[in-house]
Structures are given as C-alpha cells and as structure tokens.
PDB file of the backbone (N, CA, C, O) and the ligand in Angstrom, with CONECT records:
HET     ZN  A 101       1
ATOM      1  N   UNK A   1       0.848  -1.155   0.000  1.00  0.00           N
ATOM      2  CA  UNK A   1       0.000   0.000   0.000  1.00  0.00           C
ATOM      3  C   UNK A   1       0.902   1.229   0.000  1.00  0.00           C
ATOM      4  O   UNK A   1       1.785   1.556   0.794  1.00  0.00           O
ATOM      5  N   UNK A   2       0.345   1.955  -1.344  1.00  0.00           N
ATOM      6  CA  UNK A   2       1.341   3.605  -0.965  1.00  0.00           C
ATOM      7  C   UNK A   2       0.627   4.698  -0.711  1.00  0.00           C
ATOM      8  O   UNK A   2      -0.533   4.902  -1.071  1.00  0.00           O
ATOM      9  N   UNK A   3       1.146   5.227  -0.245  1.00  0.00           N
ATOM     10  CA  UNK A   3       0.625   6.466   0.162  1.00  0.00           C
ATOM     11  C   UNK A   3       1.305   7.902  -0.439  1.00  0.00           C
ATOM     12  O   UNK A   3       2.526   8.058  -0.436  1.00  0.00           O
ATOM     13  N   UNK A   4       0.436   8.859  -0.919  1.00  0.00           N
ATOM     14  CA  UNK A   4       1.690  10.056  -1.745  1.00  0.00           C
ATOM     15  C   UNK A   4       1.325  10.896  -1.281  1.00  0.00           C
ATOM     16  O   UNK A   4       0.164  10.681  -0.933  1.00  0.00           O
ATOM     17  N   UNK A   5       1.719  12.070  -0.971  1.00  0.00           N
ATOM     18  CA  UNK A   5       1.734  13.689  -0.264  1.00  0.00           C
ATOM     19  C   UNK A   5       0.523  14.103  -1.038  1.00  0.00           C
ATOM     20  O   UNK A   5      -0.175  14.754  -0.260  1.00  0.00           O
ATOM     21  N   UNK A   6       0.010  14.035  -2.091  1.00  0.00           N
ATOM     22  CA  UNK A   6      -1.058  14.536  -2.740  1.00  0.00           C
ATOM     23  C   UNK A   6      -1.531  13.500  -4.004  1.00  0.00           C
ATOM     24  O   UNK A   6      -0.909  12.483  -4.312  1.00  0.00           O
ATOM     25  N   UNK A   7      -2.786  13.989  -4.677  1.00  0.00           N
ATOM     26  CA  UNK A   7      -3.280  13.072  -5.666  1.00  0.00           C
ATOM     27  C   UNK A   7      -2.681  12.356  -6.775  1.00  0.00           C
ATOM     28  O   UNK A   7      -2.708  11.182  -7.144  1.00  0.00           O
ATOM     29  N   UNK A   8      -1.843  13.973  -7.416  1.00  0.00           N
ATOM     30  CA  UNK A   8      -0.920  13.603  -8.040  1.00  0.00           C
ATOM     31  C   UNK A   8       0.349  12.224  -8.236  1.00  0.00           C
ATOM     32  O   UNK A   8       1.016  11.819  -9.188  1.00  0.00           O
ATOM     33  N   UNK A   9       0.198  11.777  -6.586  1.00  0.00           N
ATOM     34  CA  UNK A   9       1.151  10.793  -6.836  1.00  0.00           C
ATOM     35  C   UNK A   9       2.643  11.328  -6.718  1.00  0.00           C
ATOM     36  O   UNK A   9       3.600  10.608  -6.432  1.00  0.00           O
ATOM     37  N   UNK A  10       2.708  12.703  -6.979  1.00  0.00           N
ATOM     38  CA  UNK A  10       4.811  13.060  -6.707  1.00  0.00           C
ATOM     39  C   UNK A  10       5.380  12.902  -6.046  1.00  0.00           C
ATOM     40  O   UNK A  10       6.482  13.431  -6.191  1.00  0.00           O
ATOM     41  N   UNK A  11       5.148  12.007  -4.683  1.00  0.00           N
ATOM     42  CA  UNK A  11       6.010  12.580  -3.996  1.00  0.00           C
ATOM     43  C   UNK A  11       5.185  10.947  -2.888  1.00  0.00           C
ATOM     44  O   UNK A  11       4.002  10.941  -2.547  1.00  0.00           O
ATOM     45  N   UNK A  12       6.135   9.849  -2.574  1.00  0.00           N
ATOM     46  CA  UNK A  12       5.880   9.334  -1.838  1.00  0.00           C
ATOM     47  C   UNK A  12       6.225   9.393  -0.480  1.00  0.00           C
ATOM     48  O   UNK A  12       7.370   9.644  -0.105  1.00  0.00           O
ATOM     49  N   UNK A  13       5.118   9.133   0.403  1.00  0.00           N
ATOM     50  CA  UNK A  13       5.452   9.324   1.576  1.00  0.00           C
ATOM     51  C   UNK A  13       5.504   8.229   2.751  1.00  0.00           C
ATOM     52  O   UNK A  13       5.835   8.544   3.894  1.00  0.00           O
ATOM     53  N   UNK A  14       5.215   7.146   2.449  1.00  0.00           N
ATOM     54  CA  UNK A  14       4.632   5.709   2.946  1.00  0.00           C
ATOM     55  C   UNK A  14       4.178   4.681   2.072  1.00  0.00           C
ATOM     56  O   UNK A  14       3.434   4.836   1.104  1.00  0.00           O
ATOM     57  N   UNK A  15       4.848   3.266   2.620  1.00  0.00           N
ATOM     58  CA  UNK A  15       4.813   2.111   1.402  1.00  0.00           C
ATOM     59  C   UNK A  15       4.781   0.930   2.650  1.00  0.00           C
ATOM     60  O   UNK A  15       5.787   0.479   3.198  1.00  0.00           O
ATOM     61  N   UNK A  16       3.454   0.572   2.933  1.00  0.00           N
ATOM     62  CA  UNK A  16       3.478  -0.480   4.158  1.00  0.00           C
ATOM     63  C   UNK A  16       3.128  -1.985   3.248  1.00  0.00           C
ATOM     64  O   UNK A  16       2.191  -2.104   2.458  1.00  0.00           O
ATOM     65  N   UNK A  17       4.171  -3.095   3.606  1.00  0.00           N
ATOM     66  CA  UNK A  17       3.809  -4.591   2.969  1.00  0.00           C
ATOM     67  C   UNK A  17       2.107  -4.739   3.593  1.00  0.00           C
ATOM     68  O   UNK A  17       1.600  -4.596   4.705  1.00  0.00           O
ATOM     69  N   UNK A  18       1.502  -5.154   2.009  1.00  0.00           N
ATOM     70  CA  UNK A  18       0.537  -5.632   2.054  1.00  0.00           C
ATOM     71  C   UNK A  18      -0.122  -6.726   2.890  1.00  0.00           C
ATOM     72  O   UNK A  18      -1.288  -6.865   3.258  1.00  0.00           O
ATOM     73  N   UNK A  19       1.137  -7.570   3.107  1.00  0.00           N
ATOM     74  CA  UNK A  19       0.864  -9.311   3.952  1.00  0.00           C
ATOM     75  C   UNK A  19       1.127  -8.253   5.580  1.00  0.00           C
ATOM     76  O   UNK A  19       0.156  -7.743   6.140  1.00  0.00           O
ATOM     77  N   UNK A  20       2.008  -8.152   5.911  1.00  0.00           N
ATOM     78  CA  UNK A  20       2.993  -8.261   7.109  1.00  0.00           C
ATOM     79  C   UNK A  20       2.631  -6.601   8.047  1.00  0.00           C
ATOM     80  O   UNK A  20       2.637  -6.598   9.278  1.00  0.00           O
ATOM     81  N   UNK A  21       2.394  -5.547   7.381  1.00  0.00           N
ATOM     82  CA  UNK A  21       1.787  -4.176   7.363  1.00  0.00           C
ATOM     83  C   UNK A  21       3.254  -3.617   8.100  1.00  0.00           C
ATOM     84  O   UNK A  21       3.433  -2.899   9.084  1.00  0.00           O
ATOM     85  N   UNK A  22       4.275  -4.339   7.084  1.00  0.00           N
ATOM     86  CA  UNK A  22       5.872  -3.518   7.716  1.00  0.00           C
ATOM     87  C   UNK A  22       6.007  -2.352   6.856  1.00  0.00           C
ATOM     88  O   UNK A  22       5.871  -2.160   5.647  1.00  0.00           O
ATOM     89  N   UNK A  23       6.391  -1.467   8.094  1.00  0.00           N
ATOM     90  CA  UNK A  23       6.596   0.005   6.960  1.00  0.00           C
ATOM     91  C   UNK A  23       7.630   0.170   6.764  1.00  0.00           C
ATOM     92  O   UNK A  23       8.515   0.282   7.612  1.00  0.00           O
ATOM     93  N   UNK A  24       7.750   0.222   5.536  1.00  0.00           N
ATOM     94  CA  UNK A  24       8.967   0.097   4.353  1.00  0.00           C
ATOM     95  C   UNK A  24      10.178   1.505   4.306  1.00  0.00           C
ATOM     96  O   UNK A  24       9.697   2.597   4.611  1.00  0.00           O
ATOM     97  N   UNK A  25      10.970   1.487   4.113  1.00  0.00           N
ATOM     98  CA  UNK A  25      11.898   2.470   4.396  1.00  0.00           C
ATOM     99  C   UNK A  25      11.546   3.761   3.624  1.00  0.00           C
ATOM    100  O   UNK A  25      11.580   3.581   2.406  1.00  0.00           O
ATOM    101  N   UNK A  26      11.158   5.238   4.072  1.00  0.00           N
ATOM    102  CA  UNK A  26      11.076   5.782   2.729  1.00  0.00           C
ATOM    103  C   UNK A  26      11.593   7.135   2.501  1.00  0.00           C
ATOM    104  O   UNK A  26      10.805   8.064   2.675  1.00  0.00           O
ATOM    105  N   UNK A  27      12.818   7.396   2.130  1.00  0.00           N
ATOM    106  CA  UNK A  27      13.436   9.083   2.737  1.00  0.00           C
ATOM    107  C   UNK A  27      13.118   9.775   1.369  1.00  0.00           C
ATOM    108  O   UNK A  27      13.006   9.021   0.403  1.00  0.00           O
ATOM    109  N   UNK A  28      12.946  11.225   1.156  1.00  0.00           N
ATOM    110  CA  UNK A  28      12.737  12.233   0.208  1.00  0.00           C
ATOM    111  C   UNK A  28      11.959  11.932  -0.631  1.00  0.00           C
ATOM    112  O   UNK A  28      12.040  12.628  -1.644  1.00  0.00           O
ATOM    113  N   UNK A  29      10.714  10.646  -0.644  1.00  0.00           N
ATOM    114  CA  UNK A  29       9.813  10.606  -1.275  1.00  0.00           C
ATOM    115  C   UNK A  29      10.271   9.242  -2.218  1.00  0.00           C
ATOM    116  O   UNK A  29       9.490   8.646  -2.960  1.00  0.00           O
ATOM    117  N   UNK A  30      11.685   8.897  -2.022  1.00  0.00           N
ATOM    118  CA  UNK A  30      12.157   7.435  -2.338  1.00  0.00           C
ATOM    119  C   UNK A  30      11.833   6.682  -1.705  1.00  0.00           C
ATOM    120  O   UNK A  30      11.515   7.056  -0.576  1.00  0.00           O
ATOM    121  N   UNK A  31      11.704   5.048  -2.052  1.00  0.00           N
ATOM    122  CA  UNK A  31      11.441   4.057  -1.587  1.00  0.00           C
ATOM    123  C   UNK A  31      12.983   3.422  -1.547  1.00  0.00           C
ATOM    124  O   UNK A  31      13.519   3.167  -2.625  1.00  0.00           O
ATOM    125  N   UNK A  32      13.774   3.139  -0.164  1.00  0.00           N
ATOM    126  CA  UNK A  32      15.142   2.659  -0.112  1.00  0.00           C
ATOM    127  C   UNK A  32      15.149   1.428   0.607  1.00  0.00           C
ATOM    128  O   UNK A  32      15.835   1.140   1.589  1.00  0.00           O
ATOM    129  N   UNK A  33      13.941   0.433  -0.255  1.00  0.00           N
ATOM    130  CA  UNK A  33      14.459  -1.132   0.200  1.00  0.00           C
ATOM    131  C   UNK A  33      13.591  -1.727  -0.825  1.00  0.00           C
ATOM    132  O   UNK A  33      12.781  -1.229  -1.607  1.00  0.00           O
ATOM    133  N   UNK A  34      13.905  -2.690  -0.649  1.00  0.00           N
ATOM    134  CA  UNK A  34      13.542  -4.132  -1.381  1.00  0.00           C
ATOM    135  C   UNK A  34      12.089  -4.435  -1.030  1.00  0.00           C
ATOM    136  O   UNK A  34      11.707  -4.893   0.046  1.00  0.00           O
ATOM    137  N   UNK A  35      11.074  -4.012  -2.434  1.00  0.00           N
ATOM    138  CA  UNK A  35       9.784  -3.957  -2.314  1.00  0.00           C
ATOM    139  C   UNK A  35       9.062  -4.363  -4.118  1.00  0.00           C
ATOM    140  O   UNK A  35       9.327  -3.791  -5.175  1.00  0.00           O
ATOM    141  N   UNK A  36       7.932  -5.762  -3.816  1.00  0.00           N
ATOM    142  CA  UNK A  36       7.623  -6.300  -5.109  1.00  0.00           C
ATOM    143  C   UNK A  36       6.333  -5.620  -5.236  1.00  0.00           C
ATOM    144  O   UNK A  36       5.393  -6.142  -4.635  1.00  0.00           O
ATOM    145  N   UNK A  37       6.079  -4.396  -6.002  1.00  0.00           N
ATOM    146  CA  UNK A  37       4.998  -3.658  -6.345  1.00  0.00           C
ATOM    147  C   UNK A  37       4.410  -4.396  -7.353  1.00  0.00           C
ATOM    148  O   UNK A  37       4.953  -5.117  -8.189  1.00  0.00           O
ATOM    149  N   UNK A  38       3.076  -4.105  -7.161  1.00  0.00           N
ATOM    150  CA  UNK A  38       2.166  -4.546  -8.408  1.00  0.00           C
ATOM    151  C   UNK A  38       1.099  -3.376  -8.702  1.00  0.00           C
ATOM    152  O   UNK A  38       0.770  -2.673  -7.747  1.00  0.00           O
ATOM    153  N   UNK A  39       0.576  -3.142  -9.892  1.00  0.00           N
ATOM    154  CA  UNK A  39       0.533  -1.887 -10.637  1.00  0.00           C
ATOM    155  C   UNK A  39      -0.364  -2.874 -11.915  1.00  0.00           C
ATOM    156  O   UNK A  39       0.055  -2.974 -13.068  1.00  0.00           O
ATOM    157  N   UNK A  40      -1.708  -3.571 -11.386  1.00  0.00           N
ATOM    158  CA  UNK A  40      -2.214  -4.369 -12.545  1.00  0.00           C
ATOM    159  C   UNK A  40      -3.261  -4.365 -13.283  1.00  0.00           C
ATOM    160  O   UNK A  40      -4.101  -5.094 -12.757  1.00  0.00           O
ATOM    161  N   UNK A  41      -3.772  -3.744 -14.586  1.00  0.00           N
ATOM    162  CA  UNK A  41      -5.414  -3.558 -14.539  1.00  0.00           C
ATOM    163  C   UNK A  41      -5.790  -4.970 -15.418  1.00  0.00           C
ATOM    164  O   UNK A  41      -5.340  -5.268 -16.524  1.00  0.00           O
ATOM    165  N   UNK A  42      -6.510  -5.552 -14.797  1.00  0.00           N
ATOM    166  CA  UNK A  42      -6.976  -7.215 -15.829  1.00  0.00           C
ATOM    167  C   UNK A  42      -7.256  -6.383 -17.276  1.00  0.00           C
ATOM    168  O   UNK A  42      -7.432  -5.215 -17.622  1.00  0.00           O
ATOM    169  N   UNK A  43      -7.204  -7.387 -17.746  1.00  0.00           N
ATOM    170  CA  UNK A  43      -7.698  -7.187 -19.280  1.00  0.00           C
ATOM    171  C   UNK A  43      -9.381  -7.683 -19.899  1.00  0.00           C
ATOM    172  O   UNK A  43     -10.157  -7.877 -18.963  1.00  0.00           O
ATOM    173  N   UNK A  44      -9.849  -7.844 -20.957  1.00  0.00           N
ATOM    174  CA  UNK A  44     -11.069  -7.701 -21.450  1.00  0.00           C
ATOM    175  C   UNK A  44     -11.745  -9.448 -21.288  1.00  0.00           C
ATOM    176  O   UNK A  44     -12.875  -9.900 -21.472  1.00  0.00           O
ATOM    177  N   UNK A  45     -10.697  -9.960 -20.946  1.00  0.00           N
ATOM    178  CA  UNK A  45     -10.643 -11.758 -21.443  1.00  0.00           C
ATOM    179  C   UNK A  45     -10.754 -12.439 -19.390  1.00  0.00           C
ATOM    180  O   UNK A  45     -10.859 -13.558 -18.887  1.00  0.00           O
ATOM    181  N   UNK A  46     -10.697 -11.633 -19.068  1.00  0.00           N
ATOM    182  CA  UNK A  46     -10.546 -11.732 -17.348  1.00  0.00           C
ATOM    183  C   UNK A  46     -11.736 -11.746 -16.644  1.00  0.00           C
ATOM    184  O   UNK A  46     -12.671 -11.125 -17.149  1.00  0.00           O
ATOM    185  N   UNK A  47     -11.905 -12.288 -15.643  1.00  0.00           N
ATOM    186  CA  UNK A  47     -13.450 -12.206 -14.466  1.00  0.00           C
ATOM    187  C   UNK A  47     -13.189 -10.667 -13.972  1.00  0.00           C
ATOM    188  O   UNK A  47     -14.099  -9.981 -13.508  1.00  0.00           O
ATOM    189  N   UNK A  48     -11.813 -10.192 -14.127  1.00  0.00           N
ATOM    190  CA  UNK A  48     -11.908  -8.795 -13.415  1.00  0.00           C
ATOM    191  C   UNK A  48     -12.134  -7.611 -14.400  1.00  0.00           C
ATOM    192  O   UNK A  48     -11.809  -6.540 -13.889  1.00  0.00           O
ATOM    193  N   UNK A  49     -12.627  -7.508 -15.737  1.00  0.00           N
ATOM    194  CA  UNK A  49     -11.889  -6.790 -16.960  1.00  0.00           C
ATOM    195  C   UNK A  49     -12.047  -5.302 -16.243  1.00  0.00           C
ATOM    196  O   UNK A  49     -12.918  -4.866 -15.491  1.00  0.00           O
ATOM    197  N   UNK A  50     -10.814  -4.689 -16.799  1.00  0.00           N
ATOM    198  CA  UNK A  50     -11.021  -3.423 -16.184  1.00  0.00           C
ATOM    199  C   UNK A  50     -10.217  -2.875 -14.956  1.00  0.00           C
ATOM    200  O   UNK A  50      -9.573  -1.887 -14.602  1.00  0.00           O
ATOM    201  N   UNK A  51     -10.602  -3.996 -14.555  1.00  0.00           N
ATOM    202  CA  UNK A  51      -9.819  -3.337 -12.884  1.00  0.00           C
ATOM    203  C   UNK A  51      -8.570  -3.609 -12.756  1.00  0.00           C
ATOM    204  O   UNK A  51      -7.891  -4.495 -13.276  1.00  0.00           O
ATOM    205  N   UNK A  52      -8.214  -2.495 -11.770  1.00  0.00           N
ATOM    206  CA  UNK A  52      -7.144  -2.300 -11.271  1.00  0.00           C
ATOM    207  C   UNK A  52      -7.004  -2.589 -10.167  1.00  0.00           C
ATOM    208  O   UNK A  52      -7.744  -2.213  -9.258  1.00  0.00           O
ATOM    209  N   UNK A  53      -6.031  -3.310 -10.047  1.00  0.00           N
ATOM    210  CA  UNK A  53      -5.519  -4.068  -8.382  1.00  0.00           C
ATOM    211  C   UNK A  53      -4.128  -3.344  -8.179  1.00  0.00           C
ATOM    212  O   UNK A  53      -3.447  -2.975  -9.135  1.00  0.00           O
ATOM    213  N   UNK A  54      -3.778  -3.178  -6.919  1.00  0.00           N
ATOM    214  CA  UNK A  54      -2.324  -2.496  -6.615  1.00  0.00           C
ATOM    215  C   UNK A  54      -2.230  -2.883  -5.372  1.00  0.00           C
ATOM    216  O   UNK A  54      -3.050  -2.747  -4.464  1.00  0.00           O
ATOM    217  N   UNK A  55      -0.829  -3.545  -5.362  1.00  0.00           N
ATOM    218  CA  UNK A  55      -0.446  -3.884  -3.519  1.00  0.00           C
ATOM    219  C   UNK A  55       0.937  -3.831  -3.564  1.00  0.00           C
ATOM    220  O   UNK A  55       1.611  -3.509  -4.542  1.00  0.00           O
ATOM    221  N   UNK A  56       1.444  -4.246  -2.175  1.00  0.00           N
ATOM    222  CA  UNK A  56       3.400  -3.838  -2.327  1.00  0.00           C
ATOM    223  C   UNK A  56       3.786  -5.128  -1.209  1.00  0.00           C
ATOM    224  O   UNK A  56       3.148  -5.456  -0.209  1.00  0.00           O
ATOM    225  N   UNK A  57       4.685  -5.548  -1.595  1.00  0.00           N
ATOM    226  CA  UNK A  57       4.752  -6.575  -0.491  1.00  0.00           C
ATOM    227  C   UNK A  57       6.214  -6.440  -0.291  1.00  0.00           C
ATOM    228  O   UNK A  57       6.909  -6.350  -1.303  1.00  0.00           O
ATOM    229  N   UNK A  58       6.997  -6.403   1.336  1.00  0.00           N
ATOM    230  CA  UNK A  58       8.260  -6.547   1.046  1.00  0.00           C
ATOM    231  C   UNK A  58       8.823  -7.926   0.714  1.00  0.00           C
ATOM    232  O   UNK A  58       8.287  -8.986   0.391  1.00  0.00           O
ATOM    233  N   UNK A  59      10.412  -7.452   0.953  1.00  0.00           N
ATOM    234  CA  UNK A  59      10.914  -8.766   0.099  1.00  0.00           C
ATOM    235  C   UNK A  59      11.010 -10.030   1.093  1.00  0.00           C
ATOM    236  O   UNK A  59      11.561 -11.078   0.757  1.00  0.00           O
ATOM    237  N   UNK A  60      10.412  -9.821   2.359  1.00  0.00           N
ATOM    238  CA  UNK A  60      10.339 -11.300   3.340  1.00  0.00           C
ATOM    239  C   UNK A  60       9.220 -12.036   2.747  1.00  0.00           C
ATOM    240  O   UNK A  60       9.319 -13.080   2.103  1.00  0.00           O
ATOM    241  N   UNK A  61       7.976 -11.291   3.067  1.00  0.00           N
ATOM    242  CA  UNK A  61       6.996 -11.670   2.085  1.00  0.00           C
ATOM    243  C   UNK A  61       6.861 -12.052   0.537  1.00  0.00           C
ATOM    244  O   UNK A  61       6.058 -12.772  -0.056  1.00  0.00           O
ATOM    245  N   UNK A  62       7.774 -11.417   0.184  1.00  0.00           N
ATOM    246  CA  UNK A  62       7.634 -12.052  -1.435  1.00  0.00           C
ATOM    247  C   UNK A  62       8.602 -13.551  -1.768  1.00  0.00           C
ATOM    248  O   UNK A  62       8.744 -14.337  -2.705  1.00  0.00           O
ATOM    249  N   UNK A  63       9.137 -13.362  -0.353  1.00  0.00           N
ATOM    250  CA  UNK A  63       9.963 -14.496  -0.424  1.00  0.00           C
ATOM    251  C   UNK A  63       9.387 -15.685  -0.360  1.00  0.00           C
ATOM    252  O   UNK A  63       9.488 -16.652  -1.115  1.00  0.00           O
ATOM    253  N   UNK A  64       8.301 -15.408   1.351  1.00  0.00           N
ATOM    254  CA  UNK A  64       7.587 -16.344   1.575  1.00  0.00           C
ATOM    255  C   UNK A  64       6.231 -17.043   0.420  1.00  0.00           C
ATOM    256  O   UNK A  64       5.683 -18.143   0.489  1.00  0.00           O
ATOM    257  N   UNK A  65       6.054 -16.148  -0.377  1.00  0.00           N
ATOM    258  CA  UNK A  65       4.887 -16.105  -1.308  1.00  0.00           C
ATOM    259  C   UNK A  65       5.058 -16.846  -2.132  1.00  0.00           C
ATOM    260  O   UNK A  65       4.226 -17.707  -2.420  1.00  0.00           O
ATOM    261  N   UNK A  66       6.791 -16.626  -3.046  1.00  0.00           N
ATOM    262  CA  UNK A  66       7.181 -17.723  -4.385  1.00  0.00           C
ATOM    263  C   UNK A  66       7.898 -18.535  -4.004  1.00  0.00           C
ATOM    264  O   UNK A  66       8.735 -19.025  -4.762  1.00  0.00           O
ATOM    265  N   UNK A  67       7.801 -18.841  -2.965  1.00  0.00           N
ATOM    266  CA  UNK A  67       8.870 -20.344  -2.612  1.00  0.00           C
ATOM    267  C   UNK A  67       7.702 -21.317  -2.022  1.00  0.00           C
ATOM    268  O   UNK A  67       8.003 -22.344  -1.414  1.00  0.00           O
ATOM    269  N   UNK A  68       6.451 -20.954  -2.225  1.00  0.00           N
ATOM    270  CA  UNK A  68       5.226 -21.354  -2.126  1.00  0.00           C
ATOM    271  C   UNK A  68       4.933 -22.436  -3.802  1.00  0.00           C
ATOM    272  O   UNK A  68       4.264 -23.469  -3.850  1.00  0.00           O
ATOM    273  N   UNK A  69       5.573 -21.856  -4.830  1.00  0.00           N
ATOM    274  CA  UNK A  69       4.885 -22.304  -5.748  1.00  0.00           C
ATOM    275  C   UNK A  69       5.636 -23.500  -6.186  1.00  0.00           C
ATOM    276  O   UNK A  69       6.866 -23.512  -6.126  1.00  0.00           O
ATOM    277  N   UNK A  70       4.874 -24.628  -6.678  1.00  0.00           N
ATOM    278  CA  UNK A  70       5.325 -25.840  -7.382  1.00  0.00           C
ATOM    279  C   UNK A  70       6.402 -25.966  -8.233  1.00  0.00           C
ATOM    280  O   UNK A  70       7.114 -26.970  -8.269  1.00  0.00           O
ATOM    281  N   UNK A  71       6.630 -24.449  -9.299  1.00  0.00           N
ATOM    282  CA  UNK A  71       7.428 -24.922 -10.284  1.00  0.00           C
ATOM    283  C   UNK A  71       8.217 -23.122  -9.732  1.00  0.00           C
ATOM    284  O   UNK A  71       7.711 -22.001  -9.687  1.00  0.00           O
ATOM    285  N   UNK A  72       9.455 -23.578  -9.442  1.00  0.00           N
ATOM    286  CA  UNK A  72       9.835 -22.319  -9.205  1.00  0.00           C
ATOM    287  C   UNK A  72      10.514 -21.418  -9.772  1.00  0.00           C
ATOM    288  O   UNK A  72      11.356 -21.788 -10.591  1.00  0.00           O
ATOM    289  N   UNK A  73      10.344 -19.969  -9.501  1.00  0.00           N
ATOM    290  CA  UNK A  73      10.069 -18.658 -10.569  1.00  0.00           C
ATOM    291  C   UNK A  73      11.750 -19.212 -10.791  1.00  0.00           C
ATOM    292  O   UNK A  73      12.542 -19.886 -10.131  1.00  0.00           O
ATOM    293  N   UNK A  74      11.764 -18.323 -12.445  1.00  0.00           N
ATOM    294  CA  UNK A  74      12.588 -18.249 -12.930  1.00  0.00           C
ATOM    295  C   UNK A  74      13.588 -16.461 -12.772  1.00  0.00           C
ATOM    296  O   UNK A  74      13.113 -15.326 -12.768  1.00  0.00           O
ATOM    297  N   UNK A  75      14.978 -16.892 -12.669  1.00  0.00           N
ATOM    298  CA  UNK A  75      15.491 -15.497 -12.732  1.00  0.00           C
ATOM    299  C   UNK A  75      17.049 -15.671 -12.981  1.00  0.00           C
ATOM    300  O   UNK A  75      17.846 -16.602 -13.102  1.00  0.00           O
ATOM    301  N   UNK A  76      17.058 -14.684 -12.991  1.00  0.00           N
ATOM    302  CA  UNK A  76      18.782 -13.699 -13.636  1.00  0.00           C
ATOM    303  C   UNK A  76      19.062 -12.963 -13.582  1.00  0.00           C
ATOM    304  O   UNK A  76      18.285 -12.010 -13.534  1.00  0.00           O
ATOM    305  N   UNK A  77      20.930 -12.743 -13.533  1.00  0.00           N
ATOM    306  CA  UNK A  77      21.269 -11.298 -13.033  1.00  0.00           C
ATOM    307  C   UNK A  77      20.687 -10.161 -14.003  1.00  0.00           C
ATOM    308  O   UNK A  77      20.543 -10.280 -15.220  1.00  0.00           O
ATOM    309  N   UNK A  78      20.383  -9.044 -13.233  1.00  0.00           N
ATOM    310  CA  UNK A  78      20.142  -7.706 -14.102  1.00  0.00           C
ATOM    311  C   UNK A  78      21.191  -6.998 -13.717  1.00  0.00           C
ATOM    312  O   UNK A  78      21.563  -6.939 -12.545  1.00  0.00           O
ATOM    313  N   UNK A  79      21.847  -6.299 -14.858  1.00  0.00           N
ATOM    314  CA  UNK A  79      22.875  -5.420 -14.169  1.00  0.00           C
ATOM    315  C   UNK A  79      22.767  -3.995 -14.116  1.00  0.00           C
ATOM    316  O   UNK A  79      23.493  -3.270 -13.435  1.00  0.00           O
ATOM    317  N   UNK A  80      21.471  -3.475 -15.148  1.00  0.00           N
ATOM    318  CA  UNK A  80      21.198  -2.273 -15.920  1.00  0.00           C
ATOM    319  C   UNK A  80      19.867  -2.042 -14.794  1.00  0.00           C
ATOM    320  O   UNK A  80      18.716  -2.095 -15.226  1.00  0.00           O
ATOM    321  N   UNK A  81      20.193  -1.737 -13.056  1.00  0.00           N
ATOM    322  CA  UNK A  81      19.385  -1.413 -12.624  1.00  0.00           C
ATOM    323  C   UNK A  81      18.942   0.130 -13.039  1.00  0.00           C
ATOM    324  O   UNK A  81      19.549   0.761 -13.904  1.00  0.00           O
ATOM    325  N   UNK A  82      17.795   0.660 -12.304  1.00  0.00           N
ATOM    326  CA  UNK A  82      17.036   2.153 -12.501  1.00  0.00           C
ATOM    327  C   UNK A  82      17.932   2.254 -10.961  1.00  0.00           C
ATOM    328  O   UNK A  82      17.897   3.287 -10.293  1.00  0.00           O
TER     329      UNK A  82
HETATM  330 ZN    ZN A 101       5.762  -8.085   4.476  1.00  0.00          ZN2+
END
C-alpha cells in the first residue's frame, strides 16, 4: 500500500507490505528497500476486466509467497538497474 503527499502521486510518503503491514523504508519521497509492487489492470478476457488491483509486499513476504509455488520462478542477473 502507498501512500503520496497529494493526488498527483509526486512525492511518496509511505509504502506499508501488504501481507505483514511492515513500513517500508522511505526518505525524500524514495522508496530505499527491497519492495515487489504490483501496478495491474486485468484485461477484457478476465473475471476482473477493467480493474485495477495495486499492492506492495516486502521482500520477506515475497519471499515467503514464491517459494510457495510448485514450479519455481525463474530469474537472472540484471545489471542495468534504474
Ligand atoms: Zn511483508
């Protein structure tokens, strides 16, 4: 869950994990930790079409979440972080 100084969105001020309700590190409106945002609107072919879902989970929780699944996620180094 985020929270921003105004509607606009510029300027974050709070980012609490969705599972765990840990509040996430957040100085000058940056987010300075390890956090799996989701930012999703279903599509036309979906039970949800349309909507938009948004949650933030930190990275204990996201840990606990995909080491949950049967076939496990795939990954690789990125080096060209933002
Ligand atoms: Zn959490």
């Amino acid at each position: 869950m985020r929270k921003y100084e105004n509607e606009q969105e510029e300027k974050l001020v709070r980012v609490v994990c969705n599972q765990c309700k840990k509040k996430l590190k957040v100085e000058d409106g940056y987010l300075k930790e390890g956090c799996f945002r989701v930012d999703y609107t279903f599509g036309y072919f979906s039970r949800k079409d349309g909507t938009r879902q948004q949650f933030d989970l930190c990275e204990d929780c996201y840990d606990n979440w995909v080491k949950q699944f049967p076939i496990p996620i795939e990954e690789c180094q990125n080096n060209e972080l933002l």
